[in-house]
C-alpha positions as CSV (number, residue, x, y, z in Angstrom):
1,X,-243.3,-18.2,136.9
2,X,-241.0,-18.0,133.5
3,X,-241.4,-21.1,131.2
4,X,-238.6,-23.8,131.7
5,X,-238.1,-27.0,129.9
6,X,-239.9,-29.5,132.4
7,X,-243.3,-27.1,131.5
8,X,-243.0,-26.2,128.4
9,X,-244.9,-28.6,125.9
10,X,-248.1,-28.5,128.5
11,X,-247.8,-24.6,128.6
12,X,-247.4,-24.2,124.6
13,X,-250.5,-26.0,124.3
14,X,-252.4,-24.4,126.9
15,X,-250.5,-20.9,125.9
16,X,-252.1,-21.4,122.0
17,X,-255.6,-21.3,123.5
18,X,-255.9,-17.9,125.0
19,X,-255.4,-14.9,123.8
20,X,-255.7,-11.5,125.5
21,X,-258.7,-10.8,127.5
22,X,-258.4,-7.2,128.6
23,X,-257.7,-6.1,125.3
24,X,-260.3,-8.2,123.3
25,X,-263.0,-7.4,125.6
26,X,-261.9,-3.5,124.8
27,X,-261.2,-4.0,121.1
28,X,-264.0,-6.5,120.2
29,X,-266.5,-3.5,121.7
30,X,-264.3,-0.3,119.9
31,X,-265.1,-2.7,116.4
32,X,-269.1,-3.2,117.3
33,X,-269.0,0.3,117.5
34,X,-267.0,1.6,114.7
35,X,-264.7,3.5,116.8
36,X,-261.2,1.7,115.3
37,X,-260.2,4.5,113.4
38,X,-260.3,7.1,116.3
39,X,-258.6,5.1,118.0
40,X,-256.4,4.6,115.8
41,X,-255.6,9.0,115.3
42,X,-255.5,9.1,119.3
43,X,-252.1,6.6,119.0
44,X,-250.9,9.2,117.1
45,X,-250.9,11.2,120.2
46,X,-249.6,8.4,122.9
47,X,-246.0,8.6,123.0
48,X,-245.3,7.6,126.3
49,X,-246.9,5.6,128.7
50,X,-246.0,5.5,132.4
51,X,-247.4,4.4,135.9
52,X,-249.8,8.0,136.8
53,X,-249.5,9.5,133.9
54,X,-252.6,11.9,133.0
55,X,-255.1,10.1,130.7
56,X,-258.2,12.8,131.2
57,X,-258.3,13.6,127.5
58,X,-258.4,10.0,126.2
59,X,-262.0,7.7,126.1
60,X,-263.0,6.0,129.6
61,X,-262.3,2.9,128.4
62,X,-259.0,3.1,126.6
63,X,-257.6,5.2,129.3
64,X,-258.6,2.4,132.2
65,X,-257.0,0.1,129.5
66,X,-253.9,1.6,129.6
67,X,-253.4,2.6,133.0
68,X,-253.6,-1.3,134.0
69,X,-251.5,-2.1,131.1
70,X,-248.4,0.8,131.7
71,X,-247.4,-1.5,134.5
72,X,-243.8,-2.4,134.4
73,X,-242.7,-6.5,134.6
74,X,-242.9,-7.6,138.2
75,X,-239.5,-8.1,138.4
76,X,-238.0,-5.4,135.9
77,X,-235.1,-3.5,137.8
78,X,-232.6,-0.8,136.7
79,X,-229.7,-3.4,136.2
80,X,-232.1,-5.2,133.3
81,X,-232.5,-1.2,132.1
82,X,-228.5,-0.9,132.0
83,X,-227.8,-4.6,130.4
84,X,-231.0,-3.8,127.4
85,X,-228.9,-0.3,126.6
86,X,-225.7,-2.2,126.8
87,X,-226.6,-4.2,124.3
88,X,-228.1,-1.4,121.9
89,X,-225.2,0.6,122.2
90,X,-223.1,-2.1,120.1
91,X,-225.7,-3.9,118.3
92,X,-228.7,-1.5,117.5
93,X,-228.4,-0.6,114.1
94,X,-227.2,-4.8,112.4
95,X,-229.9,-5.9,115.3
96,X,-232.6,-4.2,113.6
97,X,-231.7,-5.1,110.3
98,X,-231.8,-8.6,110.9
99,X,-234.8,-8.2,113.0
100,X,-236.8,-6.8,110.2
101,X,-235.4,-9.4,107.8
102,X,-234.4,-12.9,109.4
103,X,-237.1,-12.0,112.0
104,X,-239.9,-11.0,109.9
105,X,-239.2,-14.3,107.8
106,X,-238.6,-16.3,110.9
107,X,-242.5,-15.8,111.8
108,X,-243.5,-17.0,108.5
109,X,-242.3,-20.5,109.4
110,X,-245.0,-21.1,111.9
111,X,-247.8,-22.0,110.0
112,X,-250.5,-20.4,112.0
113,X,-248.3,-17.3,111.8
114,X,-248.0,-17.0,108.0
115,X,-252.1,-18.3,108.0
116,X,-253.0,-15.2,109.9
117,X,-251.2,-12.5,108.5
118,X,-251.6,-13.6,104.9
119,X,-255.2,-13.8,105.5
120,X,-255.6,-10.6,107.6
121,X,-256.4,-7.5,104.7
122,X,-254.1,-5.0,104.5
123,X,-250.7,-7.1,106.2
124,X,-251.8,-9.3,103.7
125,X,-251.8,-7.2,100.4
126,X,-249.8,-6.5,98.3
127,X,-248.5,-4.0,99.9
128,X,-247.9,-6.3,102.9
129,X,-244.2,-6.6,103.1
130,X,-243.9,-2.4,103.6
131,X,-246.9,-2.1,105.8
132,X,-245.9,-5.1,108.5
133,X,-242.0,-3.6,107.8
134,X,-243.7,-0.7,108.9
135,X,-245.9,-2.0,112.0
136,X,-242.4,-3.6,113.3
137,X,-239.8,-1.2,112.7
138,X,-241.4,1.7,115.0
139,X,-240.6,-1.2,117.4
140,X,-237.6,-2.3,116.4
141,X,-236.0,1.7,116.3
142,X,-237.7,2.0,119.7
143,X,-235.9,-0.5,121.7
144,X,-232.6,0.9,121.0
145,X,-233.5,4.5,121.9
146,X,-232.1,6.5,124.4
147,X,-234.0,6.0,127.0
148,X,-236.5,4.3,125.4
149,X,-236.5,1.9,128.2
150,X,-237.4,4.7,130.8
151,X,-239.7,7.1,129.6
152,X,-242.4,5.2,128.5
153,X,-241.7,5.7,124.4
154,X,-241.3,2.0,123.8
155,X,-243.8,0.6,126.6
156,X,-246.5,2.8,124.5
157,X,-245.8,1.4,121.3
158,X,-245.4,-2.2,122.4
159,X,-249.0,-1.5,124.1
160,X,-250.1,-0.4,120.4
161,X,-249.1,-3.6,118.7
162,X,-250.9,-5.5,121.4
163,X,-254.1,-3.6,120.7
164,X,-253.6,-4.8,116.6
165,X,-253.2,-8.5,117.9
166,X,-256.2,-7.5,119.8
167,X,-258.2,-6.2,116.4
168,X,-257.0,-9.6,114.5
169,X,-258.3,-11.9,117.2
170,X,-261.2,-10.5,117.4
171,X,-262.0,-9.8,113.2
172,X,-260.9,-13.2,112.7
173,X,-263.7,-14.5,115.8
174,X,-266.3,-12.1,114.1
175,X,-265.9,-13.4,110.8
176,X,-267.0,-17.1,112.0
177,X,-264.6,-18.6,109.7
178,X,-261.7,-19.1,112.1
179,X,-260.8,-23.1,112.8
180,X,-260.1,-22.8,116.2
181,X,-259.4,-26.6,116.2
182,X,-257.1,-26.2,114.0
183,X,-255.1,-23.2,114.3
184,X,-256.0,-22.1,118.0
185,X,-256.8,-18.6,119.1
186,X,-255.7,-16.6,116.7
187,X,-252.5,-14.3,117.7
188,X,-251.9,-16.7,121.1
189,X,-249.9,-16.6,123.9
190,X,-248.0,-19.4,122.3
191,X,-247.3,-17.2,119.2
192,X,-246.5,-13.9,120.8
193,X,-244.1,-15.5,123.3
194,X,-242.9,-17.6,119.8
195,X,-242.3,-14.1,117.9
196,X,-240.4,-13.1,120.9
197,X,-237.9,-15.9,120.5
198,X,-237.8,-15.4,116.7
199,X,-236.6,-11.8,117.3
200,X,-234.4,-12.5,120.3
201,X,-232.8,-15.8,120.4
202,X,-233.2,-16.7,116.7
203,X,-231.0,-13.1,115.9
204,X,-229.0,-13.7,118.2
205,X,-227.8,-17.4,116.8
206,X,-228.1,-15.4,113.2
207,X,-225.6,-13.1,114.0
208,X,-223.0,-15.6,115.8
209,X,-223.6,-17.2,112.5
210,X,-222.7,-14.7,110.7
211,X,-219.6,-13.4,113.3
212,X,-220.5,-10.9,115.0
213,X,-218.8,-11.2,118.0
214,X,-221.8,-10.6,121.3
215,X,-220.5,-10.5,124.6
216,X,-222.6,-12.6,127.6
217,X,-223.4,-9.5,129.3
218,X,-225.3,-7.9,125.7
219,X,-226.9,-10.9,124.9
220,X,-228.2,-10.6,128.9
221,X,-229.2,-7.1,128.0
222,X,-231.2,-8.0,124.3
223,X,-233.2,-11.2,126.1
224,X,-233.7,-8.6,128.8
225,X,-235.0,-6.4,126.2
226,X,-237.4,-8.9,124.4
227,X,-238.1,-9.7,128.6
228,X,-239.9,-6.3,128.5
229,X,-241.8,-6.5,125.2
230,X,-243.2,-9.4,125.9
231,X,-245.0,-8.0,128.9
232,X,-246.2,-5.2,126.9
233,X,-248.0,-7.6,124.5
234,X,-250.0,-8.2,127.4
235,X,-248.2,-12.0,128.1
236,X,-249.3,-13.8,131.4
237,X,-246.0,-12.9,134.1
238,X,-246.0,-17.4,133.9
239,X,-245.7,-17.0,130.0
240,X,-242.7,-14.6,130.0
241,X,-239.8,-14.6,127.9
242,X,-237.2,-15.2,130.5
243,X,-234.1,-13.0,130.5
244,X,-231.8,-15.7,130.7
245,X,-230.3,-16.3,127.0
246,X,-229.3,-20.2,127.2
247,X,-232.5,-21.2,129.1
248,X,-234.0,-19.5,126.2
249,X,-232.0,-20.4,123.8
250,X,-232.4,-24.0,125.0
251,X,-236.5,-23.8,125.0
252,X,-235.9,-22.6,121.4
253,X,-233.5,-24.9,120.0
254,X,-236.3,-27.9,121.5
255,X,-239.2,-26.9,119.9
256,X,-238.3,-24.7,117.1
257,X,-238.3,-27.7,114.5
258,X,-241.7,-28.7,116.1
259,X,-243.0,-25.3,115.1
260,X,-241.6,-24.2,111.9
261,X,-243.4,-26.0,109.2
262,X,-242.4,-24.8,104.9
263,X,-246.2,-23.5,103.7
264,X,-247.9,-22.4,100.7
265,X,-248.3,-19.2,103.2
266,X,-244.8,-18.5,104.9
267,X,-243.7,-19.2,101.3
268,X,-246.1,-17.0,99.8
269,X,-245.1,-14.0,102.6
270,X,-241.5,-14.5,102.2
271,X,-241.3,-14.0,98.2
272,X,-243.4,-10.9,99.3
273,X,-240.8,-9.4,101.4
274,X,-238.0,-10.6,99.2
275,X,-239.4,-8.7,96.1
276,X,-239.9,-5.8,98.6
277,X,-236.4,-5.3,99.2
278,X,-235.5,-5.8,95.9
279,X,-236.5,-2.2,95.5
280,X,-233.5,-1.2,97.5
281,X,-231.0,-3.6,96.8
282,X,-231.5,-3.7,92.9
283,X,-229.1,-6.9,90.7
284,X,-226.5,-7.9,92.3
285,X,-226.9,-6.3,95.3
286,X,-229.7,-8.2,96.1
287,X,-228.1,-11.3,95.7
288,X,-225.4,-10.3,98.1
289,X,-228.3,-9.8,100.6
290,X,-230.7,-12.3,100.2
291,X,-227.4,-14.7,100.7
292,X,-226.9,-13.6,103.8
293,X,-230.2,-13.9,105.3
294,X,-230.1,-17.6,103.7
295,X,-226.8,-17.9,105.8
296,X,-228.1,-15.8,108.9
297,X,-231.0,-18.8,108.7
298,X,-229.1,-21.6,107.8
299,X,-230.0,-23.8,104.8
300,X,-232.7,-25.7,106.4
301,X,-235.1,-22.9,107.1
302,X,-234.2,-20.8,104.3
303,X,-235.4,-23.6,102.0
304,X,-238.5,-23.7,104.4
305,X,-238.8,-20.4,103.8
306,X,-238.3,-20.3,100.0
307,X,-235.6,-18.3,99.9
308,X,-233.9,-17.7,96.7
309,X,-229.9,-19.2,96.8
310,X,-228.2,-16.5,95.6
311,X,-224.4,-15.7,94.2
312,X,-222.9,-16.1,97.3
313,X,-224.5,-19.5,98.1
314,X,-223.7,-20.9,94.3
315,X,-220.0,-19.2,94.1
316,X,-217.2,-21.9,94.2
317,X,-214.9,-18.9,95.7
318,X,-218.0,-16.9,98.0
319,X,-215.3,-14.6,99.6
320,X,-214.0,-13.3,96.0
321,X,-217.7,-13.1,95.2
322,X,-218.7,-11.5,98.7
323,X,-216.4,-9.1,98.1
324,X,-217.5,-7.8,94.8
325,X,-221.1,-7.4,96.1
326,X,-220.3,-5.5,99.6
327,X,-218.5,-3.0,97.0
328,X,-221.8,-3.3,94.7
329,X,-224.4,-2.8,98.1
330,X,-221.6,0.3,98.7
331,X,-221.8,2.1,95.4
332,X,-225.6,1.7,94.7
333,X,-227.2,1.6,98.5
334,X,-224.9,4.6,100.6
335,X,-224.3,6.5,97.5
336,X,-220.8,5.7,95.9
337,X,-217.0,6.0,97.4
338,X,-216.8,2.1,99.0
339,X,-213.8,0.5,99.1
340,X,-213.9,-3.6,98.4
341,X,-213.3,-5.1,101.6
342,X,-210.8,-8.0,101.9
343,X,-211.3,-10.9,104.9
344,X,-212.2,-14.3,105.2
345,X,-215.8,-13.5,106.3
346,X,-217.7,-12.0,103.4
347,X,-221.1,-12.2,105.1
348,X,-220.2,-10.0,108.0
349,X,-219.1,-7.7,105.5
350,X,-222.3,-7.7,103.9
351,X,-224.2,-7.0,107.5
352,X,-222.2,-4.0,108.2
353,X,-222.7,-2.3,105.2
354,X,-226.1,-3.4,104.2
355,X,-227.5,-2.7,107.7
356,X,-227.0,1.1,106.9
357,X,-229.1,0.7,103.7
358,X,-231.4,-1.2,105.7
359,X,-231.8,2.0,107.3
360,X,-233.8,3.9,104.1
361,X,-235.7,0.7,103.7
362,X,-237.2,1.3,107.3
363,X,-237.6,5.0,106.4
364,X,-239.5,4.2,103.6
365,X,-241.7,1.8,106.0
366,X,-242.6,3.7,108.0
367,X,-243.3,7.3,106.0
368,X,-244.0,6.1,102.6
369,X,-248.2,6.5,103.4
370,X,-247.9,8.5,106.7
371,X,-248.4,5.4,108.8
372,X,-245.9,5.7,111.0
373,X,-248.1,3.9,114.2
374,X,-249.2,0.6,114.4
375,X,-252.8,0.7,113.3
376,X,-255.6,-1.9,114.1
377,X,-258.3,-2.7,111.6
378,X,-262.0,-2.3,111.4
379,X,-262.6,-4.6,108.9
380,X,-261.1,-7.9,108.0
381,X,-260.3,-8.8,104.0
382,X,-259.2,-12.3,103.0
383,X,-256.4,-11.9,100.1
384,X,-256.3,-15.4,99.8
């Protein structure tokens, strides 16, 4: 049974005690016996993952694993297929821009969130902000796809992430220095389900905010979407994101300020990511971009965040000033040859054109040290 708003403060709390049995009884044994890191070459070779599919040449154990888990949501049909691709078909390329930056920073605001990742080694690091770029953006590309949705491509790499929440659970349990009365299981249902709303519902108010127009019948197809992921990260069916953007957009907007929290950590991971795109959006082009995340988040969590204001934010004219930075992010992100744009909505601007910039910075995530797969770990390290 989907979430609804009668349940849901009972089912958060029961939701941030359990984690993923299946898979932490499977990863917690690969770790005792050092077999992460062929596990982690044999994703390499899963690209699809499908109902029968032929799983002779993989381990005993990971192949029972994944036939159980290439299940498709009980209730999955070829209209929620149609609605997802809908939606990609307009939206992919801004979506997964804003995924990778207003998402990413959204699941720094809940504390346990930014606790975990800024304590588990090598998402952690400094070279964090490329790495979990990385371990998202093969996800994020994937959804929008051709196809993705129907040959198995973007069940198989979901499947992958949910063995790396599977690897942190159980690094963080092995360590003995986990407060599970504080923080809960680490990696929860509440928090995967959480994440999901970050990078469904919270991008789709982010870009209403900043105008871009979504009809009802592709904001059907993107919660549809997120519908599906969350299944693959091995979420109970009664835990599911629903598919149904204003009853999720309703759960959202009720608890979000219950759960976003400003940190020494989400603080810490956001200046992370912020001078991690400074590498691709040099002076003022940065400005012009880090201003419209701020907007995409709204004051009030960008603060929380510990977002820089930039130009646009400080500008007594922002559309003069907008302007003069979407011709900047032109000339020094797609090579030269942009034209200033005139309208009375400079942050749109700003999405259309940075979005295809955003486009090298996943690139460079994902290739820059031939990780291109999400990767568990063997080992945890505290960068603390």
């Amino acid at each position: 049974m989907a979430l609804t708003t009668a349940t849901i403060a009972a089912e958060l709390e029961a939701a941030s005690k359990v984690g993923d049995p299946k898979a932490d009884e499977l990863v917690s044994d690969l770790i005792d016996n050092k077999e992460i890191d062929g596990v982690n070459a044999l994703f390499r070779t899963i690209g699809t993952l499908k109902p029968g599919m032929d799983m002779s040449d993989l381990p005993v154990r990971l192949a029972e694993f994944l036939k159980e888990a290439a299940a498709p949501p009980p209730d999955w049909s070829e209209a929620d297929v149609k609605a997802a691709e809908g939606f990609f078909a307009h939206h992919h390329g801004e979506v997964s821009m804003l995924q990778g930056t207003v998402g990413l920073i959204g699941t720094y605001l809940s504390p346990t969130g930014a606790f975990t990742l800024r304590s588990t080694g090598r998402l952690g690091g400094v070279d964090g902000p490329g790495r979990r770029l990385s371990q998202s953006s093969r996800l994020f590309i994937d959804m929008g796809n051709k196809n993705a949705l129907r040959d198995g491509t973007l069940a198989a790499n979901v499947t992958k992430v949910r063995l790396v929440h599977a690897s942190v659970r159980q690094l963080h349990k092995k360590s003995g220095e986990w407060d599970y009365a504080k923080w809960g299981e680490p990696v929860s249902q509440k928090y995967t389900t959480g994440a999901a709303c970050v990078f469904s519902t919270q991008i789709l108010q982010a870009m209403d905010r900043l105008g871009i127009d979504v009809s009802k019948d592709d904001a059907k197809g993107f919660m549809c979407s997120w519908h599906y992921v969350n299944h693959y990260l091995g979420t109970p069916d009664k835990w599911l994101l629903p598919k149904d953007p204003d009853l999720v957009a309703a759960l959202w907007n009720q608890e979000r300020d219950k759960e976003w929290k400003k940190t020494d950590d989400g603080v810490f991971m956001t200046k992370q990511a912020v001078d991690f795109y400074r590498q691709f959006y040099p002076g003022p082009t940065h400005d012009a971009f880090i201003a419209m995340v701020r907007h995409a988040l709204s004051d009030k969590y960008a603060d929380m965040a510990g977002l820089p204001r930039g130009v646009l934010d400080a500008a007594a004219k922002p559309l003069a000033a907008g302007n003069d930075l979407v011709s900047g992010i032109g000339g020094r992100v797609l090579g030269g040859g942009a034209k200033k744009v005139t309208g009375v909505n400079p942050y749109k601007e700003i999405v259309g054109v940075a979005s295809k910039g955003f486009n090298q910075i996943q690139k460079f995530a994902l290739t820059h040290d031939q990780d291109d797969q999400p990767q568990m770990h063997q080992e945890l390290h505290d960068n603390r």
